[in-house]
C-alpha positions as CSV (number, residue, x, y, z in Angstrom):
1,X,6.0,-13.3,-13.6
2,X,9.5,-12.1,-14.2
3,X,8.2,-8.8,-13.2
4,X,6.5,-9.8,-10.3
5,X,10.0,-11.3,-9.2
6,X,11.5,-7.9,-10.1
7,X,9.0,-6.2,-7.6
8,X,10.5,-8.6,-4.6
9,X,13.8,-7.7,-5.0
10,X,14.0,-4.3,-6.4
11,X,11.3,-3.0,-3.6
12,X,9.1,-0.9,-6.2
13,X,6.2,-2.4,-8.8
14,X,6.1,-0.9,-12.1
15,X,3.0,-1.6,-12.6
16,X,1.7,0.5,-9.3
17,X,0.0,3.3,-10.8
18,X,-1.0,5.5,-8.1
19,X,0.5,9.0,-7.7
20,X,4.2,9.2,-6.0
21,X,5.0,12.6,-3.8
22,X,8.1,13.8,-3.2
23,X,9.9,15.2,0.1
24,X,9.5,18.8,-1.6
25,X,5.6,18.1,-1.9
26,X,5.5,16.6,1.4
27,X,7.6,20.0,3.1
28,X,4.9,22.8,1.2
29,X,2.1,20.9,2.5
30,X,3.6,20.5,5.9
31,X,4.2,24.1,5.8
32,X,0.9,25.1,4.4
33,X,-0.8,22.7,7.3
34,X,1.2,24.3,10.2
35,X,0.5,28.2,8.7
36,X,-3.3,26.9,8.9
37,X,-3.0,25.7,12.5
38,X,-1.1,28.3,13.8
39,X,-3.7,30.8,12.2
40,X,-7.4,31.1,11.7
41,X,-8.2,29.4,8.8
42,X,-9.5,26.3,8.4
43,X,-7.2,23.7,9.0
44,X,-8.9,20.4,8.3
45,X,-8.1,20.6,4.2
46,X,-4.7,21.8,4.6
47,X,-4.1,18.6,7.1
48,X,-6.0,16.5,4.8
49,X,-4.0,17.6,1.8
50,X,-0.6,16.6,3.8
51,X,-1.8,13.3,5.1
52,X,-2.5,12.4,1.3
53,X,1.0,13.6,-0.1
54,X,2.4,11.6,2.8
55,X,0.5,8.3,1.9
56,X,1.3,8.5,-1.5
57,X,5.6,9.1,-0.7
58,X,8.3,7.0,-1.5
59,X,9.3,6.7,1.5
60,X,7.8,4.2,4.4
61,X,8.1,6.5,7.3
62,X,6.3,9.0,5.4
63,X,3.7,6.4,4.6
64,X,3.2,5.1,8.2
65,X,2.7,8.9,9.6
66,X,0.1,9.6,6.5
67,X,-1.7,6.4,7.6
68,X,-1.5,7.5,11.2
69,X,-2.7,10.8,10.8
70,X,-5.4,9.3,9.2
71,X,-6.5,6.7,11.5
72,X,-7.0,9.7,14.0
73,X,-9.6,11.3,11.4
74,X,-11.2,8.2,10.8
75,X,-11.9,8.6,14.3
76,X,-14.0,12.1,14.4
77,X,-17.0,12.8,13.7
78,X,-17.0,13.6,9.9
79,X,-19.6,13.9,7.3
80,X,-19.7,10.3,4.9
81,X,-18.0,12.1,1.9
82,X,-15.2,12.9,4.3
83,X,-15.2,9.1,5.9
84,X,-15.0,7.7,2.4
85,X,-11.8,9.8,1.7
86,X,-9.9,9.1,4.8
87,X,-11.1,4.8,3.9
88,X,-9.5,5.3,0.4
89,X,-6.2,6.9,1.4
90,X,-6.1,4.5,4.0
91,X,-6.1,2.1,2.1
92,X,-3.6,3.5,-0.4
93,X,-1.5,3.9,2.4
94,X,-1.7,0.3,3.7
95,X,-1.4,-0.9,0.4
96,X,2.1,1.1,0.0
97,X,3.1,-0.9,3.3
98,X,2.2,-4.1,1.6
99,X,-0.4,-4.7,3.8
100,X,-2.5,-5.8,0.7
101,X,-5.6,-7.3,3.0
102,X,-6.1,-4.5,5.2
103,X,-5.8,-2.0,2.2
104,X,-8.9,-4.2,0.2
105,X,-11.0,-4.1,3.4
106,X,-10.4,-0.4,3.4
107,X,-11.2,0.2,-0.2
108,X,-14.4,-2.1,-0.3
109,X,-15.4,0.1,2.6
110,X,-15.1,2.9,0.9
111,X,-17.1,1.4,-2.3
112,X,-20.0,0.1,-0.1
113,X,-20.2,3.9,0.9
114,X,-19.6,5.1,-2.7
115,X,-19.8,2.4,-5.4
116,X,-19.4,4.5,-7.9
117,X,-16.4,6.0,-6.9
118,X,-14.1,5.7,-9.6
119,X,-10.3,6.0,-7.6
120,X,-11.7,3.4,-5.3
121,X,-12.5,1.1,-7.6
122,X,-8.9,1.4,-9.5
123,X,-7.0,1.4,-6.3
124,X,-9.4,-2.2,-5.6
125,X,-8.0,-3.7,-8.9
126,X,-4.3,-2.6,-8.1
127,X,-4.6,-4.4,-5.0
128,X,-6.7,-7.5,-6.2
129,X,-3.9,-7.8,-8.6
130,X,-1.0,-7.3,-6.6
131,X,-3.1,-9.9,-4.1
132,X,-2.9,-12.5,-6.7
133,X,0.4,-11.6,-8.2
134,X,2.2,-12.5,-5.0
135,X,0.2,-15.9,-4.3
136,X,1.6,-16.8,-7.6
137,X,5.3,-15.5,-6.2
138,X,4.7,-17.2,-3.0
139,X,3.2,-20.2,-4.9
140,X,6.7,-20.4,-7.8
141,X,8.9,-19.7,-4.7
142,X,7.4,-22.5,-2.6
143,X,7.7,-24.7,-5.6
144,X,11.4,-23.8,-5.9
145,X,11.8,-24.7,-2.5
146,X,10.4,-27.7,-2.9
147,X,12.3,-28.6,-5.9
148,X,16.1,-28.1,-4.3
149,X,15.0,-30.2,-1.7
150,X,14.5,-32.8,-3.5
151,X,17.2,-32.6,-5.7
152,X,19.4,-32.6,-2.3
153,X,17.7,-35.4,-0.7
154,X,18.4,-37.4,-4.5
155,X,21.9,-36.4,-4.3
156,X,22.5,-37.7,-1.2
157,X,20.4,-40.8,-1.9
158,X,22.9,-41.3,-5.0
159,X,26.1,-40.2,-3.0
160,X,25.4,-43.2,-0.4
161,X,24.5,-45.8,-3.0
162,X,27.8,-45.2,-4.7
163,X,30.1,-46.6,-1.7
């Protein structure tokens, strides 16, 4: 639990075990994806390549371009291997946001087209954890709340019998 709290405040779980990129990774693969589009190679891996490095950053505006590069390939016509990819880094990407639910609809997407794909199925665990980890937050918190309103509302009851 004490970790958990840590989480809220710091900004940053300990116990999230995916990969972290850093701006260096992020600028070769940017650099690597524009080389490909300007030329004639094959652009769709090098692209692919950056959107996961951006997904899996540190930082949130990295995070929200990775996720909206990849919305726009979830949109093409793609083979299912390809649409089971782009559905797991999705959903790593939401679940970097916080967006916990849409990342776990993402990711059992992914599994109903793969279920025996084994990132999937960690990255589902991470979230179904972090899931419960912050009902319990939300749940202590609540409880606290609770708690110093009471003890206010006795105060006061005590403070006016008194005179």
């Amino acid at each position: 639990m004490l970790r958990s709290l840590g989480r809220v405040f710091s900004g940053r779980d300990e116990t999230d075990t995916l990969p972290w990129t850093d701006a260096k990774m992020i600028a070769d693969c940017e650099n690597a994806a524009s080389s490909d589009l300007a030329g004639t190679a094959d652009s769709k891996d090098s692209v692919k390549n950056l959107a996961y490095t951006l997904v899996h950053s540190t930082r949130e505006v990295d995070v929200r371009r990775g996720v909206a590069m990849l919305e726009t390939m979830l949109g093409r016509d793609t083979s299912p291997l390809e649409k089971r990819e782009v559905l797991y880094l999705l959903a790593v990407g939401h679940f970097r946001l916080g967006d916990y639910l849409q990342s776990k609809t993402l990711v059992e997407h992914a599994l109903e087209m793969a279920p025996d794909f084994r990132q999937a199925t960690t990255l589902r665990k991470i979230v179904e954890d972090r899931i419960a980890a912050d009902g319990l937050i939300g749940i202590g918190l609540a409880a606290a709340a609770v708690g110093v309103v009471g003890a206010v509302i006795a105060a006061a009851a005590a403070g006016g019998r008194r005179r």
